[in-house]
C-alpha positions in Angstrom: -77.5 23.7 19.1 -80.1 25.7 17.2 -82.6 24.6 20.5 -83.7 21.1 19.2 -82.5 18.1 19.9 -81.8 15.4 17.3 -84.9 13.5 17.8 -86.0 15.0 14.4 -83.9 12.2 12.2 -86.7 9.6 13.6 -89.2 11.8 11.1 -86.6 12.3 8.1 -87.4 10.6 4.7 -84.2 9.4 4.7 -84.7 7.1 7.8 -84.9 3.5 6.1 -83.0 5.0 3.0 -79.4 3.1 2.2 -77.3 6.1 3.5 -75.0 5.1 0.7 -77.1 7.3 -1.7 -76.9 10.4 0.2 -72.9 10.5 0.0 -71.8 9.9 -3.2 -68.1 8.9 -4.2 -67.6 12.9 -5.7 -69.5 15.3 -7.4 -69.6 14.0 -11.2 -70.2 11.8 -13.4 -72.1 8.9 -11.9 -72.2 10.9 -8.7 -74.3 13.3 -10.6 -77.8 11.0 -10.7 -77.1 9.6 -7.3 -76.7 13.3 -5.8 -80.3 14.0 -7.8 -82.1 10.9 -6.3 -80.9 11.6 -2.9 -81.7 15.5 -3.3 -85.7 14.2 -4.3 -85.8 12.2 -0.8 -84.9 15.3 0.4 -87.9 17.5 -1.6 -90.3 15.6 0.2 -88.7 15.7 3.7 -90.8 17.0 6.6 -87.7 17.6 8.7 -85.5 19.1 5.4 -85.2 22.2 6.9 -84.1 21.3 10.5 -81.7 18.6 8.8 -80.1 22.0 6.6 -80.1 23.8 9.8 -78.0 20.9 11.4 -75.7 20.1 8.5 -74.9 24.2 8.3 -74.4 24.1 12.2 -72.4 21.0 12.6 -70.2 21.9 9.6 -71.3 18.8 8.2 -68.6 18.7 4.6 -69.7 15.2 3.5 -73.1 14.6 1.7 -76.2 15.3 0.6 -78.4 16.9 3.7 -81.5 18.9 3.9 -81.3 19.0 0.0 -78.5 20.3 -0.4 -74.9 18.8 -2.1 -71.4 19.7 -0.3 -70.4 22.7 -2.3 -74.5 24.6 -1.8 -73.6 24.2 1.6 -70.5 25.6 1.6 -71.8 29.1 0.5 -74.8 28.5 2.9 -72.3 28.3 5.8 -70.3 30.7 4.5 -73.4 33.5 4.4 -74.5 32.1 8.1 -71.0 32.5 9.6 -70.9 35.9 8.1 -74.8 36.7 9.5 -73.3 35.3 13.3 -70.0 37.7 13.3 -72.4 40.6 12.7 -74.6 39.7 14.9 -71.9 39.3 17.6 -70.4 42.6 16.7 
């Protein structure tokens, strides 16, 4: 997968975070501030892009990961599945 193994989660900001705050019960009202807090552990993430890269790879539906809430990711994976049939063609 992607050529990295998953040793990279040791290094994530989120490491001794509650995991609570990165998956929020829906996407508004109170979710709203908790998908915000969770996207700022993200900002300063050394491993934010790697953790994207997984999510987007994984197909991971639930969440907030590499900085990014359920429905940014859906048109992330989207655009990536679409760059891996052409590539394939």
């Amino acid at each position: 997968m992607l050529g990295y193994d998953e040793g990279w989660r040791a290094h994530a900001a989120c490491a001794d975070a509650d995991c609570d705050l990165f998956f929020p019960i829906g996407v508004t009202g109170p979710a709203v501030p908790q998908i915000a807090a969770a996207k700022a552990v993200c900002a300063r993430c050394d491993v934010q892009s790697t953790c994207l890269d997984f999510a987007i790879v994984t197909n991971q539906e639930y969440g907030v990961w590499g900085g990014t809430s359920e429905e940014e990711r859906r048109l992330l994976r989207r655009a990536w599945r679409a760059r891996q049939t052409r590539q394939a063609s």
